[in-house]
Structures are given as structure tokens and as C-alpha cells.
C-alpha positions as CSV (number, residue, x, y, z in Angstrom):
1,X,180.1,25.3,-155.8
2,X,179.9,22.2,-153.9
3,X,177.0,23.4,-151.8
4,X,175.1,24.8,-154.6
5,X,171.2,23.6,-154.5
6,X,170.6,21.2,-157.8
7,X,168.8,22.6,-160.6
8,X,165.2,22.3,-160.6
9,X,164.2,19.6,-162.7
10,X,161.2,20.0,-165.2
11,X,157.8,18.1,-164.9
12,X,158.6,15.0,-163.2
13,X,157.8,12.2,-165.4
14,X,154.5,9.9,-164.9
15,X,154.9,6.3,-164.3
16,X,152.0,3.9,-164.8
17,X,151.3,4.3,-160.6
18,X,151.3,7.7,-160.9
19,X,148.5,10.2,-161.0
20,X,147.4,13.5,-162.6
21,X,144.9,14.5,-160.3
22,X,144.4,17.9,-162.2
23,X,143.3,16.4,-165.2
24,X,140.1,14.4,-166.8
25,X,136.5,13.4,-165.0
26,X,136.8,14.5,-161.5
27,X,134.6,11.4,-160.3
28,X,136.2,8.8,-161.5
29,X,140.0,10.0,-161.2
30,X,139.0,10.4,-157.7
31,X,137.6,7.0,-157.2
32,X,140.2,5.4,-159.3
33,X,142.8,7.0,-157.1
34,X,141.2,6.6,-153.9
35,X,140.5,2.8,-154.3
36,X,144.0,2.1,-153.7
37,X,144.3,4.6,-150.2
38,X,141.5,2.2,-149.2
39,X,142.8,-1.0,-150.2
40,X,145.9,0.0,-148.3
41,X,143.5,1.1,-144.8
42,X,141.1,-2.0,-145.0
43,X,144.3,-4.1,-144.9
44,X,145.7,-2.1,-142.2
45,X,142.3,-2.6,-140.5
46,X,142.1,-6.6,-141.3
47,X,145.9,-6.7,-139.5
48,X,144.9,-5.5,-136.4
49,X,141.7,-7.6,-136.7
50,X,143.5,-10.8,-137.2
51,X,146.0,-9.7,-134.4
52,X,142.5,-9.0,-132.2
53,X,141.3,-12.6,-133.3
54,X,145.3,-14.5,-132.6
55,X,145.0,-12.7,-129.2
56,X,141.4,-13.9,-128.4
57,X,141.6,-17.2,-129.1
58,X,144.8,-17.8,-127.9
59,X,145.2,-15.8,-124.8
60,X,141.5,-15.3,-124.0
61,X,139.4,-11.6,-123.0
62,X,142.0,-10.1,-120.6
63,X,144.8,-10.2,-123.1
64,X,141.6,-8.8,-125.6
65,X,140.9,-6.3,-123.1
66,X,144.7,-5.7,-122.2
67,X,145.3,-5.0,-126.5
68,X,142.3,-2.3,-126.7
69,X,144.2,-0.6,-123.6
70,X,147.1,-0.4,-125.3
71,X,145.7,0.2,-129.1
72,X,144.8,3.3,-127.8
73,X,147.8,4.4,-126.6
74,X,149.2,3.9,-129.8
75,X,146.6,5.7,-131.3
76,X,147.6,8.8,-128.9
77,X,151.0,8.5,-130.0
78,X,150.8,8.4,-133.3
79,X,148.8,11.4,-133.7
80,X,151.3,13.7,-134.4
81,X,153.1,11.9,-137.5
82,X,150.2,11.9,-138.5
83,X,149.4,15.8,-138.1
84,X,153.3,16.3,-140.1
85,X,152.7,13.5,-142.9
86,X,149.5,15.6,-143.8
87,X,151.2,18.8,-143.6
88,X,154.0,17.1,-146.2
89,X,151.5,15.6,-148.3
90,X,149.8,18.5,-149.0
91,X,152.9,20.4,-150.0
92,X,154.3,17.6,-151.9
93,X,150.9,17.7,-153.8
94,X,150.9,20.9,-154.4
95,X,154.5,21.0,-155.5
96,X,153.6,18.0,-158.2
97,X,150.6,20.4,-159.2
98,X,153.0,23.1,-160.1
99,X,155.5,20.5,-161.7
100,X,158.3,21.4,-159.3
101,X,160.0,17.8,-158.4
102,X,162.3,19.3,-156.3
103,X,161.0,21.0,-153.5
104,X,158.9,18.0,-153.5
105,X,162.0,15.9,-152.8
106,X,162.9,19.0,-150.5
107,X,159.6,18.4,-148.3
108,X,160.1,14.3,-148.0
109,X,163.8,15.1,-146.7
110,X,162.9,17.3,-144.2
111,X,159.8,15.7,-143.2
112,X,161.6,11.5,-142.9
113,X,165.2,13.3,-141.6
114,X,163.3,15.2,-138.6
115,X,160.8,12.8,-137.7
116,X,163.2,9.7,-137.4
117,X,164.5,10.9,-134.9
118,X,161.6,12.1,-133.0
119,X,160.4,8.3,-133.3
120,X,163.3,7.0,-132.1
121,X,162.8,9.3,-129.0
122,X,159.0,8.1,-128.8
123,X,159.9,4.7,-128.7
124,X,162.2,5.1,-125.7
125,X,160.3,7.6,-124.0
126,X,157.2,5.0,-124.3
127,X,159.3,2.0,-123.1
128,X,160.0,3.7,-119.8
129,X,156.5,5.5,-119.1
130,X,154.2,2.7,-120.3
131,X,153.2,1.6,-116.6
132,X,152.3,5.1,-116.3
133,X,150.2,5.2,-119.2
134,X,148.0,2.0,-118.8
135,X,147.7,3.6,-114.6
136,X,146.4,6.5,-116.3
137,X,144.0,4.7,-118.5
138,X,142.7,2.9,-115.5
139,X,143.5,-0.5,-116.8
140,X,141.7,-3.4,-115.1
141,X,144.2,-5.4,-112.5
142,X,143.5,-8.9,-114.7
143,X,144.9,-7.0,-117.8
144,X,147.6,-4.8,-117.0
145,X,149.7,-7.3,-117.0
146,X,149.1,-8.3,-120.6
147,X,149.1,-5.0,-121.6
148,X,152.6,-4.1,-120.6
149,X,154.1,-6.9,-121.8
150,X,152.1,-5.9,-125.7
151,X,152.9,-2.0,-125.2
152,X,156.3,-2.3,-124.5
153,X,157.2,-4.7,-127.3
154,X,155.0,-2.3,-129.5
155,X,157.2,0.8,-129.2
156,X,159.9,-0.9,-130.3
157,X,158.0,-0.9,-133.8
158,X,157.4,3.2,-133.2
159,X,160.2,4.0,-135.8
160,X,160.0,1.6,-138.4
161,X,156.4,2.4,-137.9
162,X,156.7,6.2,-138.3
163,X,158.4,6.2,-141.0
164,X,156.9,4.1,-143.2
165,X,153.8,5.7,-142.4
166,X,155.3,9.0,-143.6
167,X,156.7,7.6,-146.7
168,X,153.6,6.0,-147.9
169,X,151.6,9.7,-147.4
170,X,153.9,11.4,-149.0
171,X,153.7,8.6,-152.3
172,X,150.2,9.1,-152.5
173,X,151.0,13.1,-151.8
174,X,152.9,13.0,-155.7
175,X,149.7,10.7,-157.0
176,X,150.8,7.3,-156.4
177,X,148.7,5.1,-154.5
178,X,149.6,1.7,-155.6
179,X,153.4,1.7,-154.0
180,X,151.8,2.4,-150.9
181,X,149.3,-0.6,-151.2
182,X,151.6,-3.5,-152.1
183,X,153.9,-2.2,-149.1
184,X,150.5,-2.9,-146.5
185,X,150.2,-6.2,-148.0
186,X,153.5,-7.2,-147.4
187,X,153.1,-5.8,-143.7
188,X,149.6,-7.6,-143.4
189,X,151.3,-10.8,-144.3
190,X,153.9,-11.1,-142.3
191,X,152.4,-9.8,-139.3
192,X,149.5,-11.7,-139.9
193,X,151.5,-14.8,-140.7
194,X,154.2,-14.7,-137.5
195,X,151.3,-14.0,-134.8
196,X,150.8,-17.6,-133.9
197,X,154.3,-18.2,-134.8
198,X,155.3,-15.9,-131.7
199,X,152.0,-16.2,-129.7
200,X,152.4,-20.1,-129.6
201,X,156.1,-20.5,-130.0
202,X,155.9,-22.4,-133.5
203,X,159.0,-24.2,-134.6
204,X,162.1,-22.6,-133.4
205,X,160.6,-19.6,-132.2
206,X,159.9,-18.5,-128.8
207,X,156.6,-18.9,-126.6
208,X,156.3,-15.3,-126.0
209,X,152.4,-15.2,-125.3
210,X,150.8,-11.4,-125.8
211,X,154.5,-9.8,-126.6
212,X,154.4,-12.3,-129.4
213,X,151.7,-10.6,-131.3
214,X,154.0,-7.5,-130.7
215,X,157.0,-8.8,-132.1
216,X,155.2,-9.8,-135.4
217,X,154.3,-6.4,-135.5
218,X,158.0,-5.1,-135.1
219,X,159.7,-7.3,-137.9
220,X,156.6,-6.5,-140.2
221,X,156.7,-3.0,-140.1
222,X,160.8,-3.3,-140.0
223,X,160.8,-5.7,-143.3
224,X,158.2,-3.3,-144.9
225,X,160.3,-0.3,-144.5
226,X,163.3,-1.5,-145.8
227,X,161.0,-3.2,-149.0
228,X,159.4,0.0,-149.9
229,X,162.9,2.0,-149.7
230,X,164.2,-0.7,-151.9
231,X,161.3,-0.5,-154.2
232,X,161.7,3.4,-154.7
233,X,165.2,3.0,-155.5
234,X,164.8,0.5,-157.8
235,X,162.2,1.5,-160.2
236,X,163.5,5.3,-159.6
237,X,160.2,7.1,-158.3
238,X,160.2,11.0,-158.6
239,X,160.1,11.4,-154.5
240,X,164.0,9.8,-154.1
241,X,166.9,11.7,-152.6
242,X,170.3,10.8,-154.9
243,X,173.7,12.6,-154.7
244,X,173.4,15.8,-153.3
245,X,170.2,15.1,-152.3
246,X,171.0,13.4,-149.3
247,X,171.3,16.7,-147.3
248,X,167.9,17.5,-147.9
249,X,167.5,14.7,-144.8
250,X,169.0,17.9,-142.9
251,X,166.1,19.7,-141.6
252,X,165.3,23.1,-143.9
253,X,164.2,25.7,-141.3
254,X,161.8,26.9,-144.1
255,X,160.3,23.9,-144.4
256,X,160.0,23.0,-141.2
257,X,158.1,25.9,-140.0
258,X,155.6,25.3,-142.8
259,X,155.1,21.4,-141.7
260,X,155.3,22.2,-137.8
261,X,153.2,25.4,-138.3
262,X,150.4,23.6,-140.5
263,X,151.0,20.0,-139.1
264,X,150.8,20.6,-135.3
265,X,147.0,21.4,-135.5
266,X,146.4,18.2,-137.3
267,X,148.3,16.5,-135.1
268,X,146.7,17.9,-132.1
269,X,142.9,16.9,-134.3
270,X,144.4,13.3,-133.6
271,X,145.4,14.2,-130.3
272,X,141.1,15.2,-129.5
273,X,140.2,12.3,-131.2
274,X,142.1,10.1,-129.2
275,X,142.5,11.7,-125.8
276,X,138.4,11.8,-125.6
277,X,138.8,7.8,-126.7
278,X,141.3,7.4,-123.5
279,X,138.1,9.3,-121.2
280,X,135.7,7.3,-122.8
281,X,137.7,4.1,-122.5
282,X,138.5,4.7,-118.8
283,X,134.3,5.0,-118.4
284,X,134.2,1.9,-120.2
285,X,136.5,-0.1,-118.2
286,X,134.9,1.3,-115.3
287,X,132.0,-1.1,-116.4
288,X,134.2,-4.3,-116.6
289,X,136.1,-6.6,-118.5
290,X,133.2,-8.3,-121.2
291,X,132.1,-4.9,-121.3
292,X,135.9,-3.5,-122.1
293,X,136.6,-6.6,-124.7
294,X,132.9,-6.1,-126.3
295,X,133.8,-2.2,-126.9
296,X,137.4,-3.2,-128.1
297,X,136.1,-5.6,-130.5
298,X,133.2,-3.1,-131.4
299,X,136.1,-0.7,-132.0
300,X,137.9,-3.2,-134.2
301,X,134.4,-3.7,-136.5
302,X,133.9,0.1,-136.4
303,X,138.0,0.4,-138.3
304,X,136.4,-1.0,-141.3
305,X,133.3,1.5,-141.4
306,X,135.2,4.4,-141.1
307,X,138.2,3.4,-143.3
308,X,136.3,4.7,-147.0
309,X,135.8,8.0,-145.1
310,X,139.5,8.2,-144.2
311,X,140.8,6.8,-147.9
312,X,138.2,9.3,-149.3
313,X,138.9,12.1,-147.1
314,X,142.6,11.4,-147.8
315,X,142.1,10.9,-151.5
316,X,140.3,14.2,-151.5
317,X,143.2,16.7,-150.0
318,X,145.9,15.1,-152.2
319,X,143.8,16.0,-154.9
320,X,142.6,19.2,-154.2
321,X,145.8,20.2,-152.8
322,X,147.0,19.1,-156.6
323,X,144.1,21.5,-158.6
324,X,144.8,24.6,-155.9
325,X,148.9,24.2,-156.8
326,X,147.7,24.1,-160.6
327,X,145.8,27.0,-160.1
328,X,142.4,24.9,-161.0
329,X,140.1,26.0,-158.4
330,X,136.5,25.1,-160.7
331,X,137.9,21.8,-159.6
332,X,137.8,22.0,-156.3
333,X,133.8,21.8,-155.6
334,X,133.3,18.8,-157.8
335,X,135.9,17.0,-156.0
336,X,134.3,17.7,-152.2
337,X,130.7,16.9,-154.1
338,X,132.3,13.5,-155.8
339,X,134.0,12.7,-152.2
340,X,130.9,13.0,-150.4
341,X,129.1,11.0,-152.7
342,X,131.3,7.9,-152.4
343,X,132.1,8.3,-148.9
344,X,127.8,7.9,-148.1
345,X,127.5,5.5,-150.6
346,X,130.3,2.9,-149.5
347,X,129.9,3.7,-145.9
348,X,126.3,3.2,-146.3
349,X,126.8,-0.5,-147.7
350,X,129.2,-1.4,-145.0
351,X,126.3,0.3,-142.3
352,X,124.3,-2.1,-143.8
353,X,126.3,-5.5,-144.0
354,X,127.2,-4.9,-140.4
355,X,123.9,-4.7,-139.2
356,X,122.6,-8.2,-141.1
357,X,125.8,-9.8,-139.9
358,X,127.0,-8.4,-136.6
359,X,126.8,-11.7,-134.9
360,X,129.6,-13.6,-137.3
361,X,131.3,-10.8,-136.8
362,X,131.5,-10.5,-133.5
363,X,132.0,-14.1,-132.7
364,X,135.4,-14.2,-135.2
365,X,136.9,-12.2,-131.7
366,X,134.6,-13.5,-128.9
367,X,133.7,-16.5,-130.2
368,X,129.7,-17.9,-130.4
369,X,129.2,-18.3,-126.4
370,X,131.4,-15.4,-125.0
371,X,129.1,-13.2,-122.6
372,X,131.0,-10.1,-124.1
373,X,129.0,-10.8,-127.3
374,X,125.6,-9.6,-126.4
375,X,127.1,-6.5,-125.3
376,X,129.0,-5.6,-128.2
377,X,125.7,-6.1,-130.6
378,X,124.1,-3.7,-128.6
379,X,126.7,-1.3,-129.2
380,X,126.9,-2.1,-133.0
381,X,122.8,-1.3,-133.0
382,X,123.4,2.4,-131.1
383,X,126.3,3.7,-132.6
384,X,126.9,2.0,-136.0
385,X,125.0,4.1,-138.2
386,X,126.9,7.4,-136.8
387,X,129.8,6.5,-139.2
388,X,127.5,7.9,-142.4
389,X,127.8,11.5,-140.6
390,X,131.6,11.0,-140.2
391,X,132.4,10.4,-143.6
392,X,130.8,13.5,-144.7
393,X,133.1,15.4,-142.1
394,X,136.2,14.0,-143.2
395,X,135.9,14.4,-146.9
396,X,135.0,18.5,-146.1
397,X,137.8,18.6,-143.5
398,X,139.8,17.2,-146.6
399,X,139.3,19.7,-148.6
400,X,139.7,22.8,-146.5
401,X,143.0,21.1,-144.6
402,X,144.4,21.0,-149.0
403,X,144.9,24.9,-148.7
404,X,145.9,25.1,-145.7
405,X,143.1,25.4,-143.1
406,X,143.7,23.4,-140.0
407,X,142.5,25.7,-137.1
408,X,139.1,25.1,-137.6
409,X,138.5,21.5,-138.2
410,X,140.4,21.4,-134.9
411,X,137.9,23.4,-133.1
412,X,135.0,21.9,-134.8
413,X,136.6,18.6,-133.0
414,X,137.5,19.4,-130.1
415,X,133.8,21.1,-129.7
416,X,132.2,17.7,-131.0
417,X,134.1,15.3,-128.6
418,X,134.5,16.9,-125.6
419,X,131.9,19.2,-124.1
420,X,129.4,17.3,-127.0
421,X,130.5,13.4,-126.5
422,X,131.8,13.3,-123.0
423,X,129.4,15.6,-122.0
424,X,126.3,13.6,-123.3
425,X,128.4,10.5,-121.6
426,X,128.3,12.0,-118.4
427,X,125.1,13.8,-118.2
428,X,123.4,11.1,-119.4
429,X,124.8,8.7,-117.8
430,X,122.8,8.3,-114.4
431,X,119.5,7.6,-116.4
432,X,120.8,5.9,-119.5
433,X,123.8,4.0,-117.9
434,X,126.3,2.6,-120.2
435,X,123.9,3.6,-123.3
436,X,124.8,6.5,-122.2
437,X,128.9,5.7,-123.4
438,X,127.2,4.9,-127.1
439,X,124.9,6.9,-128.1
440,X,127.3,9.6,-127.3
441,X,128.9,8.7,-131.0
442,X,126.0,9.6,-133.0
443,X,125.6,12.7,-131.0
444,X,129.2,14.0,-131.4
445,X,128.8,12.9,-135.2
446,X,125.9,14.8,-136.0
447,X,127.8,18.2,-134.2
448,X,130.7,17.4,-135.8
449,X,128.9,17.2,-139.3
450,X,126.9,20.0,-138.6
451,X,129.7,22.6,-138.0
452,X,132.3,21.1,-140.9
453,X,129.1,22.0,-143.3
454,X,129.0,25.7,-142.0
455,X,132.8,26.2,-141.9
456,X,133.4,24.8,-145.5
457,X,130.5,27.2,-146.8
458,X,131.7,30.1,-144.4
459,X,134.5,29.7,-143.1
460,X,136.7,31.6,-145.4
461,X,139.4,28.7,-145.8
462,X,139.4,29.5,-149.6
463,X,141.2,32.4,-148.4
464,X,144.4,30.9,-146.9
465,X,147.5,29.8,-148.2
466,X,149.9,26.9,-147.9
467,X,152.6,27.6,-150.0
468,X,156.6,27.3,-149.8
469,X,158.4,30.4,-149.8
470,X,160.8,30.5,-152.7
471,X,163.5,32.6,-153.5
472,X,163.2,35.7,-156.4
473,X,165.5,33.7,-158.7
474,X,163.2,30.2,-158.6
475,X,160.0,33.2,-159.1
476,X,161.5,34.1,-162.3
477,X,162.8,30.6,-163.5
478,X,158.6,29.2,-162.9
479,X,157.6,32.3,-164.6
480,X,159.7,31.5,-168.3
481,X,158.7,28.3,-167.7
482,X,155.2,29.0,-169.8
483,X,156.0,25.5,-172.4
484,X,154.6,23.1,-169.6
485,X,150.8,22.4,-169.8
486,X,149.2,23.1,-166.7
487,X,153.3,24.4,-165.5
488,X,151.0,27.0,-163.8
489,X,149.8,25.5,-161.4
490,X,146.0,21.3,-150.4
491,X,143.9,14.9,-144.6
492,X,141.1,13.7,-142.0
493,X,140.5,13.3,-138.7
């Protein structure tokens, strides 16, 4: 029959950027895998920091003050492809741990077919209420202007965005991590490359000032997008829709309850995470510009510390989520140990390098003379260090989030940032002032730290399930299926 779902295809086959995460030492598959993830965040990082450095220079502490504004916004936005790419990486690892390429491929169609069109809608929807979000965030008068003109040229790249965003998860969700690295440096190139180009109106382009920095950001993401599609198809990866295929962009109900049901929480961890950012931010600008652009550059120093926690924590629920599909749950422990481990000893290094060279660092944005940049050392000194605590909570909220657990690293958040963070903000605010703002990291850090330790030892997460229903006939197609080794076979915030 013409409608009739294509066979399911045996063990999909390995290709050198590929990885068995269910096989061989635990320590250094899990290194070697997550290397890449971080490659590909540290580059992300360095693109927004050489945007922050285009826009400084050029355009001064407003416009830098105007970009942390609308960075966060962003942020807020993107929370919730986010929250689904998770969801669809975890089920696409899990699929790859039980050899089963096609519902694999079933997962990456309904997960890029649903949620291009939601970004499309974001983008337009953001257009039109972006004077209401920068009102919101209490935007100081000398940058709002800047910071429409950056946000609104910024949601233009929402769907190219989105979706390469989701494809690259879902890559590293079947063990590749590589594809998804030389797509970033192609994005980190060009944007980095057409800033000034825009900014400055360089040869026959346009003077477009602050949007400029946007627009690089629009073509990037758009050229990157169609590069990695063209990549996939090229070299024939596993996770690519052909023939029949196609219709899998059609949204399975099935599926789609599984990603909504399991992504939404993570999505709404984002949400936490950046909607007690927006009420911190708004106490921040409360305190004025230098201190605004001195917390937006701290911000843009603080991306790098807390990128090996996020490649780590990342790298640790795509492999999990590969060991629980194969059924290899000795695993499992070693991996969360091994995760830890790497996530203290590489954040610990970059604690450290910060702290001997926070003034170069600083002055790359503010330059050597800017009164912003005694303000942002002092809040390297008191909230630097918190970022050893937060790689630890990732990497556990890894590796419960692999089989399924979401509700509770979402609590655990939203207990650490609001009543903890803002609260310490607030209440200590009248006698510690705007120290008040920073040390509320390390408070929040050591909460959050303290409750994903207890919910991974008690929690009962070991318990649940994330799995895709399947129909009796598939059941009894897996089970004779006994030839394949290891044919019996779950992100952070």
C-alpha cells in the first residue's frame, strides 16, 4: 500500500563521526564525545563575544547595554526549543541504543516539521511585541533605542535559528558530535566576519549601525542551515528523511505527546533560568548603565565558564539515554561519576584563568579606561567561583532528564532561583547593595547543587520511563531480532 510505514531498517551503520556510546571505557568515550559538544558551545560563546566586542567598540556602552537587554530576551525565547530538542534527543538516543533507525528518523520529523513552524510564528509574534518586551525589562531610555533596532532584526534569525539548533541536538542525540561542530564554525565565521561589514557599512554594504550586528547573525544562521542540510544529504547520515520519509515532517500524535509531555518541563527549566535573569536584570539596570554593560560583559565571560558544564551535562544524557535504551544500566553510575569529574576539573581551570586574567578580559569589551570595568571585576571576584557548583548540577540533571525525569530538576530550579536567588537579592539588598545582585549566584548554586545531589540519590528517577509506544507487530519483529549485539537495548539547565 502506498501509505504503508517503511520497514524498519537493521542497526544503522557507524560512520567515522559516529559514536557507540554503549560500548568501551566510560571515561574516555565520554570525554572523547563530549569534546566536540564543547568545541561547538565555546564557539557559540566566542560569536556572541566578538559580536559584544564589534558592538562596544564601534557603537559604545549603550548599544553594549542595549545587546545584554535584548540577549536575554533571546534567551527567554529560546527556552522552549530547547526544552523539545532535549526531549528528541533523548529518544533519538535511546532509539540508536536499541538499533532502531527508524523511529529515530520518526522523532527528527516530527520534532523539525512541528517546530518550524512554531518559529516562524515566534519570529513574527517577537517583531511586533518587542517594544513591549524591552518596557518590561525596564530598559534604560539611552538604550532602548539600540535595542529595538538589534531585537527586531534578531527575530528574523528565530527560524533558521530554531532549526538548526534542533538538528544539531538531535546529531549528537544518534552519537555524532563532529557534524554539529564544523556547522558552528561555519556560523562563527561568517557572523563573526560580516559584523563590521554591516556595523560600519564596508564596501557595498549598508551602514546599518546596531541592526548590523543583527543581520550578520541572520545570514549566518540562514547559510549554516542550508550547509548542514546539504552536508547530511550528501554523505547520507542515518538521521535523513528520503522517499516516503518525507511525511514523517507531518506531526505523529504519538510522538508529539511524548516530546510536548517530556519537553515542556525542560523548556519551562529554561524558562526559570531566564525569567529570574529578566528580574535580576531589571535590578541591575535599576543601578545604571556602567553597571548594566559591566554585568553584560560579566555575563558574556561567565558563557565560557559554564559552557564544559553544559557540553558535559549534554554529553552525559545522550549517553546515558544510549546505555538505558541498551538496557546497560551498570553504566549509568560511571558515566554521572566520569561527568562530574570533568565538569570540576575543566571548570575549575577556567575559575582559575579568569581570576589571574580578568582585567584583559574585561577590557577586550570595555576597553582599559571604561568606568564599567572596575565594576565588572568586582563581580567576576563574588560570583565566579559559583560555576564549579553548577557544573555538578547539570551533569546529575543530565543523567536523570536521559530516562525521563524532568519534573524535578524543574522544581529543584525554580526553588534555587526564585525564592533562593531573588530572594537573597532582595533581602539583602538594603545592607549589601548591589553585592547583594552577586552573591546571590553562589547562593542559588550551592541550593541548586545541594537538592540535584538528594534527588539523584532519592529521587526515584531510575523508576520512570521514556519510551515510544510501539505497536504489537514492531514488539515481535525487535524480539527475533536476537543476531544484533547489544539489539537489546535518556540535557541541562
Amino acid at each position: 500500500m502506498a501509505d504503508q510505514a517503511p520497514a524498519r531498517e537493521g542497526p544503522p551503520r557507524r560512520r567515522p563521526r559516529q559514536r557507540d556510546l554503549t560500548s568501551g571505557p566510560i571515561a574516555g568515550t565520554l570525554l572523547a564525545f563530549a569534546l566536540p559538544t564543547l568545541g561547538s558551545s565555546i564557539l557559540q560563546s566566542l560569536n556572541g563575544s566578538i559580536n559584544t566586542v564589534w558592538v562596544g567598540r564601534f557603537l559604545g556602552e549603550e548599544a553594549l547595554a542595549a545587546t545584554s537587554n535584548a540577549n536575554i530576551v533571546m534567551f527567554l525565547l529560546m527556552a522552549f526549543v530547547f526544552g523539545f530538542g532535549m526531549a528528541s534527543t533523548i529518544l533519538i538516543g535511546q532509539a540508536f541504543g536499541r538499533r532502531d533507525i527508524d523511529t529515530a528518523r520518526r522523532v527528527l520529523g516530527t520534532a523539525v516539521g512541528s517546530f518550524s513552524v512554531i518559529s516562524f510564528a515566534i519570529g513574527l509574534l517577537g517583531w511586533i511585541f518587542a517594544p513591549a518586551l524591552l518596557h518590561l525589562l525596564a530598559t534604560p531610555a539611552g538604550a532602548y533605542p539600540f535595542a529595538l533596532a538589534y531585537l527586531r532584526v534578531i527575530f528574523i534569525a528565530i527560524p533558521p535559528s530554531m532549526i538548526l539548533i534542533m538538528l544539531m541536538m538531535t546529531l549528537r542525540g544518534g552519537g555524532d558530535a563532529m557534524t554539529p561542530l564544523w556547522s558552528m564554525i561555519l556560523v562563527v565565521v561568517l557572523d563573526g566576519g560580516l559584523n563590521p561589514v554591516f556595523i560600519l557599512g564596508l564596501g557595498p554594504a549598508p551602514r546599518l549601525g546596531i541592526a548590523g550586528a543583527a543581520t550578520a547573525t541572520v545570514i549566518a544562521n540562514s547559510v549554516g542551515l542550508v550547509a548542514l542540510l546539504v552536508y547530511i544529504y550528501a554523505r547520507d547520515l542515518p538521521l535523513r528523511l528520503r522517499g516516503a520519509e518525507w511525511r514523517y515532517l507531518l506531526p505523529d500524535p504519538t510522538l508529539m505527546k511524548t516530546i510536548i509531555r517530556k519537553g515542556l518541563p525542560m523548556g519551562l527549566q529554561m524558562i526559570v533560568i531566564s525569567s529570574s535573569a529578566l528580574a535580576l536584570i531589571g535590578l541591575v539596570n535599576r543601578e545604571g548603565v556602567q553597571t548594566t554593560a559591566a554585568f553584560g560583559v560579566a555575563m558574556q565571560l561567565w558563557t565560557y565558564l559554564q559552557m564544559p558544564a553544559m557540553a558535559l551535562g549534554a554529553a552525559v544524557s545522550a549517553m546515558v539515554a544510549q546505555n538505558i535504551g541498551a538496557g546497560k544500566w551498570e553504566r549509568v553510575s560511571a558515566v554521572t561519576g566520569s561527568g562530574i569529574a570533568f565538569a570540576l576539573l575543566i571548570t575549575g581551570m577556567l575559575v582559575v584563568l579568569l581570576a589571574v586574567a580578568d582585567r584583559p578580559a574585561l577590557a577586550l569589551f570595555l576597553g582599559s579606561h571604561s568606568p564599567a570595568l572596575p565594576i565588572a571585576r568586582h563581580i567576576q571576584i563574588l560570583a565566579t567561583w559559583s560555576f564549579l557548583l553548577f557544573g555538578v548540577t547539570l551533569v546529575l540533571f543530565g543523567t536523570v532528564r536521559a530516562n525521563g525525569a524532568v519534573v524535578g530538576p524543574l522544581v529543584i530550579l525554580f526553588i534555587g532561583l526564585y525564592p533562593v536567588r531573588l530572594g537573597f537579592a532582595f533581602g539583602a539588598y538594603p545592607w549589601l547593595k548591589a553585592d547583594a545582585l552577586w552573591l546571590s549566584f553562589p547562593v542559588s548554586s550551592f541550593s541548586n547543587m545541594l537538592l540535584a545531589v538528594a534527588f539523584y540519590l532519592h529521587g526515584g528517577w531510575r523508576k520512570n520511563r521514556m519510551q515510544i509506544p510501539v505497536d504489537p507487530e514492531e514488539c515481535i519483529e525487535e524480539a527475533q531480532a536476537t543476531g544484533e549485539p547489544g539489539g537489546r537495548l535518556n540535557p541541562s539547565g
